[in-house]
C-alpha positions as CSV (number, residue, x, y, z in Angstrom):
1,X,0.0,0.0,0.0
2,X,1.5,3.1,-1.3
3,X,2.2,6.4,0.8
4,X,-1.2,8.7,0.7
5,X,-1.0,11.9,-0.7
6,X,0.6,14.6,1.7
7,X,-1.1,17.7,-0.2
8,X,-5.1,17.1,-0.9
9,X,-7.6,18.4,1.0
10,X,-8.1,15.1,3.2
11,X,-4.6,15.9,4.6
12,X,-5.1,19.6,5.1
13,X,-7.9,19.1,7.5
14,X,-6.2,16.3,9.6
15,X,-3.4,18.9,9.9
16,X,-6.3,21.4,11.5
17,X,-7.5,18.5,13.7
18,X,-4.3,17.7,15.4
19,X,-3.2,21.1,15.5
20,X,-6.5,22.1,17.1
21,X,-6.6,19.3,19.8
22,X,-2.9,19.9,21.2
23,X,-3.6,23.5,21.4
24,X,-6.7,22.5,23.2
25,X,-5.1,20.2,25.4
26,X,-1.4,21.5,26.3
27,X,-1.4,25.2,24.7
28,X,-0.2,26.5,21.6
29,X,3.3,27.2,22.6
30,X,3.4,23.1,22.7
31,X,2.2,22.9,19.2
32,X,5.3,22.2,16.9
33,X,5.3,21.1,13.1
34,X,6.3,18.1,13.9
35,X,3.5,16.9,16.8
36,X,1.1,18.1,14.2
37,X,2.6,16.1,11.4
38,X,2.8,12.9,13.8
39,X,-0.9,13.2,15.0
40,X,-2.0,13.5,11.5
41,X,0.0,10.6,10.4
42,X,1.9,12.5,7.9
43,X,5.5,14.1,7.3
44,X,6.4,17.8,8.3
45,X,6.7,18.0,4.7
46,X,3.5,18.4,3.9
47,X,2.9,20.7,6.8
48,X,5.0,23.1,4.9
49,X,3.9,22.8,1.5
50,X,0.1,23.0,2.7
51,X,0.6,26.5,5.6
52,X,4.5,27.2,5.1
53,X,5.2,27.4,8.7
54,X,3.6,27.0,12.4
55,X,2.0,30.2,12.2
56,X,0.6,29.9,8.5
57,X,-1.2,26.4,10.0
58,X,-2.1,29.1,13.0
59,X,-3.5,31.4,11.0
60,X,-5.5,28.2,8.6
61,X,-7.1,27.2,11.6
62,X,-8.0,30.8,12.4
63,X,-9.4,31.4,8.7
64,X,-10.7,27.8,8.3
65,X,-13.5,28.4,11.8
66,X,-14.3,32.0,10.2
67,X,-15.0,30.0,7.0
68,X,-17.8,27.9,9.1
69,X,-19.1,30.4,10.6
70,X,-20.2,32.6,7.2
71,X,-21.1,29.4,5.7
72,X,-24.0,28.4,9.0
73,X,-25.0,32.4,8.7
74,X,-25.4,32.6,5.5
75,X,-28.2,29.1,5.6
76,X,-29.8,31.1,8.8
77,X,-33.6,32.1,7.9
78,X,-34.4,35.7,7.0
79,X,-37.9,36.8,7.4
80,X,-40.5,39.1,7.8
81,X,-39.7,39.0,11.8
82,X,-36.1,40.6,12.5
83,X,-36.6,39.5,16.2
84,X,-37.4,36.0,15.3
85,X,-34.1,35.6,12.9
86,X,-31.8,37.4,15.1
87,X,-33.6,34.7,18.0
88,X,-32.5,32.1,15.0
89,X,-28.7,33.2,14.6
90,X,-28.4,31.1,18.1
91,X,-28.1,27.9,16.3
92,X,-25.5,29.2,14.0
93,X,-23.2,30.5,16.8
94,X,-23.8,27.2,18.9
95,X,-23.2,24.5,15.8
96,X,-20.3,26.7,15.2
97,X,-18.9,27.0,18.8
98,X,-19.4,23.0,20.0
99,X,-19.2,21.1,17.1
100,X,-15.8,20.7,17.4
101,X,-14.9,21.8,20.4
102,X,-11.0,21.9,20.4
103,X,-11.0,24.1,17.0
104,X,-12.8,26.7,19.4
105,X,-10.8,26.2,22.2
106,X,-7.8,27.0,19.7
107,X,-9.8,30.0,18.4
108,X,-9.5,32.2,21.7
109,X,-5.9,33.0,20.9
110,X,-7.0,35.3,18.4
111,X,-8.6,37.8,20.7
112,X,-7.5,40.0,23.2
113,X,-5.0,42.6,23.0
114,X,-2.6,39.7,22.7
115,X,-4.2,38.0,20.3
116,X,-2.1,36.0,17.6
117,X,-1.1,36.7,14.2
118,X,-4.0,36.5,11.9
119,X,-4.6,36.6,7.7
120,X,-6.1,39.3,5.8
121,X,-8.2,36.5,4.6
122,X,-9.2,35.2,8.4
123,X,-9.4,39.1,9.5
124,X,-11.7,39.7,6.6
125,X,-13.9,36.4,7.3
126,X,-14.2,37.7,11.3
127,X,-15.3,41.3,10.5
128,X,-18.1,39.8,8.1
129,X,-19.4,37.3,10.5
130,X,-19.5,40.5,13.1
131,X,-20.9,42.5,10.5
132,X,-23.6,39.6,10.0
133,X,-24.8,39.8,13.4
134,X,-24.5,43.3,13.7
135,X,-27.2,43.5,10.7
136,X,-29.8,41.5,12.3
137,X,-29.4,43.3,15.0
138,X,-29.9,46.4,13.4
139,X,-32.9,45.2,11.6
140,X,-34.4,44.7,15.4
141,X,-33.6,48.2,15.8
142,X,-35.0,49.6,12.8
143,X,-38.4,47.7,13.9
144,X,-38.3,49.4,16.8
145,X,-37.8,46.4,19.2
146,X,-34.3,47.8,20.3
147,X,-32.8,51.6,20.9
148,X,-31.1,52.0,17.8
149,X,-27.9,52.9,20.0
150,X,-27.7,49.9,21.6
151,X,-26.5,47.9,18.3
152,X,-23.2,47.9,18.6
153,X,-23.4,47.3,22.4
154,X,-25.9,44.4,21.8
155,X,-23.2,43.1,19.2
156,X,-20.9,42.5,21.4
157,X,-23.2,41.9,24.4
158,X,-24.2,38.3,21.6
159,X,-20.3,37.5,21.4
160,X,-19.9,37.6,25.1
161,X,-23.0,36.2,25.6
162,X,-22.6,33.1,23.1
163,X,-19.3,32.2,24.1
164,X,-20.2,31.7,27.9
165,X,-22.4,29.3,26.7
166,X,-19.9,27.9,24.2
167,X,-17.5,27.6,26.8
168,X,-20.0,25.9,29.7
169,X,-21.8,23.5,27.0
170,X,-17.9,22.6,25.4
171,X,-17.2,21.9,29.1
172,X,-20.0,19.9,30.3
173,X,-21.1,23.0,32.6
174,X,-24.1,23.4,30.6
175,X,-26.2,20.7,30.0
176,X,-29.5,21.8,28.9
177,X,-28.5,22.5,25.3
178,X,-30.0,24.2,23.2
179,X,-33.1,24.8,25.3
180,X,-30.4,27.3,27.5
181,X,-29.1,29.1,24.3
182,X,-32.9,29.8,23.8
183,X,-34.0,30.8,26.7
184,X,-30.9,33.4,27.3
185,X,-30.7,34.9,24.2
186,X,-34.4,35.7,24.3
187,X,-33.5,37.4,27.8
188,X,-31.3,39.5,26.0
189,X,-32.8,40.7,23.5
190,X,-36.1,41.4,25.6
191,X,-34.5,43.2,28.1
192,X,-32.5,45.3,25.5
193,X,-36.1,46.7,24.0
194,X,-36.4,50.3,24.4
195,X,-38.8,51.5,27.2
196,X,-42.3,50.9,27.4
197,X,-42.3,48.7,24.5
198,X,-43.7,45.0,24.8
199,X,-43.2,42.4,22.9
């Protein structure tokens, strides 16, 4: 049986994988090329040819969660009801946070004031997800279910918001599922209606 191809695609995301769960589990700074390479079951070389270096496989895995995340927005439902899709974004954010948890674990290196070395294409990718959100929510606003200066707030309110739960859920903390990502989200966004109004 002959040596499988180091380059395809089926290789590439194997590299992700392992790269992802050692991060996860010991940190990045115990990531090297060749750990990655062994997990995968390949040679360094085609760690390499496919990212370059550690940090191009650091910045893949960065782009490559982004990626999933536009790709589950773009499938969520857009309706006459702003309040009822921006409710609905929930299950893109969770699918995208717990289905693999150790790629979201890794992700949290990118944020902070310390956060690591990123692509234009991942940077890009991050913004438009943000922007994503930030464009239901100001749909809400423009319905007049939230005060129009609270979008940006409530933007980042969501991110907080959905990565608590992310982190709990990914953790075993939080057991109730999506049933809890339901039930808080909708607590947010009622109590961020503007005063007097009832939903």
């Amino acid at each position: 049986m002959g040596r499988p191809r180091e380059h395809d695609v089926t290789t590439r995301e194997r590299l992700l994988a392992a790269a992802a769960r050692l991060s996860a589990d010991e940190g990045w700074e115990a990531v090297s090329v060749r750990r990655v390479a062994e997990q995968a079951g390949t040679t360094t070389r085609a760690v390499y040819s496919l990212f370059g270096s550690k940090q191009g496989l650091e910045e893949a895995l960065h782009t490559a969660m982004f990626e999933r995340l536009r790709e589950l927005l773009r499938h969520a439902p857009r309706t006459d009801d702003p309040r009822a899709d921006l409710l609905a974004l929930r299950h893109a954010y969770r699918t995208w946070a717990t289905e693999r948890p150790e790629r979201y674990a890794a992700l949290m290196r990118f944020t902070g004031p310390r956060a690591a070395p990123r692509s234009r294409e991942g940077v890009d990718l991050a913004h438009a997800a943000s922007a994503d959100l930030r464009q239901a929510i100001a749909r809400c606003a423009e319905a007049g279910l939230l005060a129009e200066d609270d979008v940006e707030t409530l933007t980042i309110r969501w991110r907080a918001v959905a990565h608590g739960l992310a982190e709990f859920e990914n953790h075993g903390v939080l057991t109730e599922g999506d049933e809890a990502w339901r039930s808080v989200f909708t607590a947010l966004i009622d109590c961020s209606q503007p005063a007097g109004h009832a939903h």
